[in-house]
BAZAMI-754882 format. One record per residue (C-alpha): residue in three letters; x, y, z. Coordinates in steps of 0.02 Angstrom, whole numbers, plus 50000, padded with zeros to 5 digits. Layout:
N
alaXYZ...
This chain:
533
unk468584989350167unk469634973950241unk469304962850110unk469644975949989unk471294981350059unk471594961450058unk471684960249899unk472404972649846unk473844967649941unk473884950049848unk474014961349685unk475404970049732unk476364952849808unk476014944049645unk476524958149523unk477974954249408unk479574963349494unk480294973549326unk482414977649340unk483334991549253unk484314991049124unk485754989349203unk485144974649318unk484374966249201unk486004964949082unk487074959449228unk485554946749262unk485914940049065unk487544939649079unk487544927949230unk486494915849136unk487674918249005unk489314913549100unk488244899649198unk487704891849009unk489404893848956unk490314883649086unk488834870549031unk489104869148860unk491014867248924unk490804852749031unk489704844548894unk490354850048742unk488874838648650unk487614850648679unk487034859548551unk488844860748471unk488954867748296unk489314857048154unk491194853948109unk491754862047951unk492574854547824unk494364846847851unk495714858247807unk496324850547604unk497914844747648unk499714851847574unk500994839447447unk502674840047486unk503204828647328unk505054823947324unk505794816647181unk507494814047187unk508734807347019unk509474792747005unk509194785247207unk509014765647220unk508514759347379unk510334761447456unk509864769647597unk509944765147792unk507944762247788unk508034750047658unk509434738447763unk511034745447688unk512214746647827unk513244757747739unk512064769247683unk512264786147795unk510484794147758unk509734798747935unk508304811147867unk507804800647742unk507694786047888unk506844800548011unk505654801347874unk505344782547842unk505114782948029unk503544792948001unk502844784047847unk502414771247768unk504014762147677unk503804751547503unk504964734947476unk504014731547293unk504064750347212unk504614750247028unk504644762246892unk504034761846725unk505544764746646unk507234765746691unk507744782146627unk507304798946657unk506174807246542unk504754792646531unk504944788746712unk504334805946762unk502864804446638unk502194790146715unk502344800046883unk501594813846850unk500394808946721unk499954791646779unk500214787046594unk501544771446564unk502684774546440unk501534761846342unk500354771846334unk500874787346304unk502404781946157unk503704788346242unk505224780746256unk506774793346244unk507244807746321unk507034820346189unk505324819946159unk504234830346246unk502674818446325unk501234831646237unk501624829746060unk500934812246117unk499444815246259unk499274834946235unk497724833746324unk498524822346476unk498064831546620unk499494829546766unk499284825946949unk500084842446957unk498944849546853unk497364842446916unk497924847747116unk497914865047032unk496474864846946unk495714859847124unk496144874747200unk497954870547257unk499354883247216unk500744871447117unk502684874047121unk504154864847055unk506014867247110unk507344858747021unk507024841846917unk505344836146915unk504924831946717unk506644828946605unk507004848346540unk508404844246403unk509114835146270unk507684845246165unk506334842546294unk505464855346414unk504564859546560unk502784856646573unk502004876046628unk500264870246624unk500474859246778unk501294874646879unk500174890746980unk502114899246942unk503554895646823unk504754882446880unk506364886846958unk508064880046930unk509654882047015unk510724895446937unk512494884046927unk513644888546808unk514504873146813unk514474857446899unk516154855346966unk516924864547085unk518714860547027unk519384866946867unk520244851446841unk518614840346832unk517874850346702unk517454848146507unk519074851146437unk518184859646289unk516424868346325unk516554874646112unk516674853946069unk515124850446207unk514234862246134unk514344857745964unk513974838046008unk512504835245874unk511814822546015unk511834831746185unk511614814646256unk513464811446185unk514464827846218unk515964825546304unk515874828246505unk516924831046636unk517434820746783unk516294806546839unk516624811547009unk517254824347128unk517444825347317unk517754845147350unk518034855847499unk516684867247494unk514924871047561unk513414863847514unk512704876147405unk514034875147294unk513254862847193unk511304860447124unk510284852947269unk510884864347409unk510194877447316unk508674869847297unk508494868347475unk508704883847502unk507324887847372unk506134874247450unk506274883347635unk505914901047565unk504414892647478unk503814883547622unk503994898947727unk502754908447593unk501714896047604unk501504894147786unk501064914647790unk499464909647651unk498764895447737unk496954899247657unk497704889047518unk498634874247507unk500154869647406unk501044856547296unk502584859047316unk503894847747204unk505794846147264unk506804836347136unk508574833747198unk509824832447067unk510874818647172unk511834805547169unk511384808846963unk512844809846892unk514234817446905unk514484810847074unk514874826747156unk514744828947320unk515574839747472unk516814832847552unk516274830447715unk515024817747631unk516334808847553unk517324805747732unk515654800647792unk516344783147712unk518074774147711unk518394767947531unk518764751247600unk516874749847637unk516734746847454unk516964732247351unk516514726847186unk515204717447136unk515564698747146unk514544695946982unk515494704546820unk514414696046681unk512674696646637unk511214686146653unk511674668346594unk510644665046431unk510024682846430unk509844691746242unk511604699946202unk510554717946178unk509604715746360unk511084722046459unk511834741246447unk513344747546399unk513234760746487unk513624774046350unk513094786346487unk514494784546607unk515754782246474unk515604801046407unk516434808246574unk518304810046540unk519034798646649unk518224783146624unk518774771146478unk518044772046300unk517844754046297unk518164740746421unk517934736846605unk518334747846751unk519654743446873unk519504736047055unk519984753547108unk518914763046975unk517384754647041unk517754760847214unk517934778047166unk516164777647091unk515374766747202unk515894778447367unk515454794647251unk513824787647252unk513654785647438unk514174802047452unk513184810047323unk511604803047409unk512424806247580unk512294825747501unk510434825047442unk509964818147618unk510834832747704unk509734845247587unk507984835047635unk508434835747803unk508434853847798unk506804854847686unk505874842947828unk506644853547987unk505804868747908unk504114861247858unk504074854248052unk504804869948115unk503414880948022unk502194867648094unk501424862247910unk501714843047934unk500174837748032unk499244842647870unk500574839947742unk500654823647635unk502394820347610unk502924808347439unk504834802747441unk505004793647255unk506564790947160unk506384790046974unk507274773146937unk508724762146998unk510574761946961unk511714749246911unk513384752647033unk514474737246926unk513234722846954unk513034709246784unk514784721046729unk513464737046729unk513394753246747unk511934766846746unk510164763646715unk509284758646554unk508984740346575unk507374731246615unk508464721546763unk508094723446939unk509594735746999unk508854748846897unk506894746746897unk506764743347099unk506444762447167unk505984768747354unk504714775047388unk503894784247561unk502454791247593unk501944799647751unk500234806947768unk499024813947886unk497984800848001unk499134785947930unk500264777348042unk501964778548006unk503634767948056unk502644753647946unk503544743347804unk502124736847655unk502764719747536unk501304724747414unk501834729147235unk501484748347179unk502224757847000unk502504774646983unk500944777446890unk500054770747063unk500814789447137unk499464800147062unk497744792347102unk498414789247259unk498784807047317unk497054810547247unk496094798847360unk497454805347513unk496694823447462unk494944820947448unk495054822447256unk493964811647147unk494994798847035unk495104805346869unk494554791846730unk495804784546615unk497674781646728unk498524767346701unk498854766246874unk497734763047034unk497744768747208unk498724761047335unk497954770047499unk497254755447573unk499134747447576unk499424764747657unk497994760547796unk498604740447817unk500324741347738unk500684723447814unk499194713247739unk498644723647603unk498604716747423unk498954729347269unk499044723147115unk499664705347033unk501024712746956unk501664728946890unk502354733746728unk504164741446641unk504864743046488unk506454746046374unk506894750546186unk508374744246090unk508804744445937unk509924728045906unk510764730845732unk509694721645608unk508174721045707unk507514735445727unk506654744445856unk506134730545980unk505444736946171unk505654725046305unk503894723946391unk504284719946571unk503094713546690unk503334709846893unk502594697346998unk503094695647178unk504384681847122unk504464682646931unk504894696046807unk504514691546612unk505294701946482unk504614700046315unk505674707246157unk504924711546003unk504244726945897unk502564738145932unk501154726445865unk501964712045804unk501464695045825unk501594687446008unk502764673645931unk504024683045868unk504774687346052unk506024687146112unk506054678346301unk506874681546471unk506254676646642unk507004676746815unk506414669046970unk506994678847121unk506434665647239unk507624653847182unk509104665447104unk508904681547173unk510484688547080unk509654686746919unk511114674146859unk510204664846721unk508704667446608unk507414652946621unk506224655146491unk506654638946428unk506604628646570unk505004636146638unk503834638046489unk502184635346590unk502694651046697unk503134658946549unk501474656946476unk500814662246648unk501484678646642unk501274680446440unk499494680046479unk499824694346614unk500484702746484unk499174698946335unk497674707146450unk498704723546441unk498284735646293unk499964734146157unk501184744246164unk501224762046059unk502784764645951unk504024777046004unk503214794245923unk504264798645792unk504624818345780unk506304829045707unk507174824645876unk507294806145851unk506904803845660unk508694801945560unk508724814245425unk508674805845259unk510314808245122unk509854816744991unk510124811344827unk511944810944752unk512534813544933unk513724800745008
């Protein structure tokens, strides 16, 4: 009986002890909160894999006509604080050039990575896919990757018989709705029936070449497009499942050099001087420089001739002010892409489409293969890079769009002239890019022909080599300039230096020739027909 009772006792002090429900939930939840504050302390264990990194957004800037004036770049005049807050935050380039120094082929190399070269484009007319209509543009490709592609204002060269590119855009491109571009009466066309009827648009007569007006900012072109570039960005930040591309091409300081005029008393016109050189390039071909038929179709500047002292003020502080203007309008685009909290994941490009001569060498505009109007800036900011960091190392425009593919995560596409430059990005002071980069120019010297000026650009040399698509090496034409030695470009050496001349010719030689310009109804002179004077 007592040993039975024993052990039956020892059965019931061993038995499992079962809860209810109710216990036994508080019981796991316990655990739960104990395991918790575990995992917590040591967020190692057992943590979940990451996912993939969020693709990051484009904020691509291009901006007309902008030379490296700007407080960034060491011009003490220059009064551009957001484009300086910006350079403050990426990574700055002293060696960017373009491809070309005029609108419509520059932006093809941009956005297609294609040199002008390459794709046979050399004017503004034509439009770059009657060349490459397969080219596939960074644009393009970021879209076809999932990205959701905009443009505001001047990206490609719409005009003069050329047009937007839709195929590299998720949406149609916008433009500012201005119906003119002066605010005064008195600075406009004095006959809109004769500029229509111009048979060369490039040639119509134009307005004022400047104009310093008391009105706001959204008077003119790029205010609006500020405005358009917030109300996009604030889209955007409500659809952050998919990232954008988001192009801003500022009209200014293009000309007309209008501007507000609080921009224009941002300067004193004393600040400005002309340029203490007036002639060109010692020894230089007579058809290398410009003659800047550009600035000569606005209404108050002379037909023929030099400008005055005081005329060369005038357009030397409306530039100032014009880019004084387009830095006001990306300050507003930046505030709003910080205030929305999209720049810790937003790649930001700052790239101005070629140079501007303001009266060096006796010239005006672009078009020239000299350095005033090939030398561009160029920033780019983007996530996980250091910013506030200047890079010596050479880069071209074409160099843009493989490197905003590697920034993305994109795979290179085959077949771009240019090459990435995110390792410059990474180590902008040591980095090395490239030997040189590469420009060129048409002209069309009476009783030659149609003769491009290959350029190409080492750290101290540029080579320009005259002579027609295809023909035979020795029938160039020669200019060299050492910027080591004569920074100002005073005098072509290409005689006196004819083993660095053959130096860079070989540079040259290892590139593929030059296409012709394509010919199409744009830029082919009708022939006379017979019995017709």
């Amino acid at each position: 009986m007592l040993a039975g009772s024993s052990a039956r006792c020892d059965m019931k002090k061993n038995a499992p002890t079962f809860l209810s429900p109710l216990s036994f939930l508080a019981k796991c939840c316990w655990w739960a909160a104990v395991f918790g504050m575990v995992l917590a302390a040591r967020p190692g264990i057992l943590a979940a894999p990451a996912g993939p990194a969020a693709k990051p957004n484009v904020l691509f800037i291009c901006v007309d006509d902008l030379k490296p004036l700007l407080g960034c770049y060491g011009d003490p005049v220059a009064k551009t604080p957001n484009v300086d807050r910006l350079a403050a935050r990426a990574v700055r380039f002293q060696a960017a050039y373009c491809n070309q120094a005029v609108c419509a082929p520059s932006r093809n190399a941009l956005m297609t990575g294609l040199r002008p070269t390459t794709i046979g484009v050399y004017d503004l007319p034509t439009f770059f896919r009657k060349a490459v209509p397969d080219a596939v543009t960074v644009a393009q490709y970021f879209k076809q990757n999932g990205w959701r592609t905009e443009a505001l204002g001047k990206i490609f060269h719409v005009g003069h018989g050329n047009t937007e590119d839709a195929a590299s855009w998720s949406v149609p491109h916008w433009r500012p709705q201005v119906r003119n571009q002066y605010a005064l009466e008195q600075n406009r066309p004095a006959s809109a029936a004769e500029a229509a009827a111009a048979v060369d648009p490039a040639l119509a007569p134009r307005g004022a070449a400047t104009e310093c007006a008391d009105v706001p900012d959204t008077t003119y072109g790029d205010g609006l497009i500020a405005d358009e570039a917030i109300r996009r960005l604030r889209a955007a930040s409500e659809n952050r499942s998919q990232p954008f591309f988001l192009a801003v091409g500022f009209l200014k300081p293009h000309l007309p050099f209008v501007a507000p005029k609080k921009y224009w008393d941002l300067y004193s016109r004393e600040a400005f001087q002309p340029h203490p050189r007036q002639t060109p390039p010692e020894g230089a071909p007579s058809f290398a420089p410009t003659t800047w038929g550009e600035l000569r179709n606005y209404s108050d500047i002379p037909k023929v001739g030099p400008l005055s002292p005081e005329q060369q003020r005038q357009l030397i502080h409306g530039y100032y002010a014009a880019t004084s203007y387009m830095d006001a309008q990306l300050g507003r685009v930046l505030r709003e892409l910080e205030r929305l909290g999209l720049d810790p994941n937003t790649i930001v490009v700052l790239w101005g489409d070629h140079g501007w001569h303001l009266g060096d060498h006796g010239m005006w505009c672009k078009h020239t293969n000299y350095e005033e109007a090939t030398r561009i800036p160029l920033l780019v900011a983007a996530p996980n890079i250091p910013g506030g960091k200047v890079c010596p190392a050479l880069v071209e425009s074409v160099d843009v769009y493989p490197t905003l593919c590697e920034l993305a995560g994109l795979p290179v596409p085959g077949g771009l002239d240019g090459q990435s430059f995110v390792g410059a990005l990474k180590n902008p002071a040591s980095a090395k890019t490239k030997e040189a980069v590469f420009h060129v120019y048409p002209r069309s010297p009476r009783g030659m022909g149609p003769l491009l000026g290959r350029a190409v650009r080492t750290a101290r040399y540029r080579l320009v080599e005259w002579k027609r698509a295809g023909a035979a090496p020795d029938t160039a034409i020669l200019e060299l300039y050492d910027y080591e030695a004569d920074p100002g470009e005073t005098r072509n050496l290409a005689d006196s230096k004819p083993e660095i001349v053959a130096q860079l010719r070989g540079i040259v030689a290892r590139q593929p020739e030059a296409k012709p310009q394509l010919a199409t109804p744009a830029n082919t002179p009708k022939k006379k027909k017979a019995g017709k004077a």
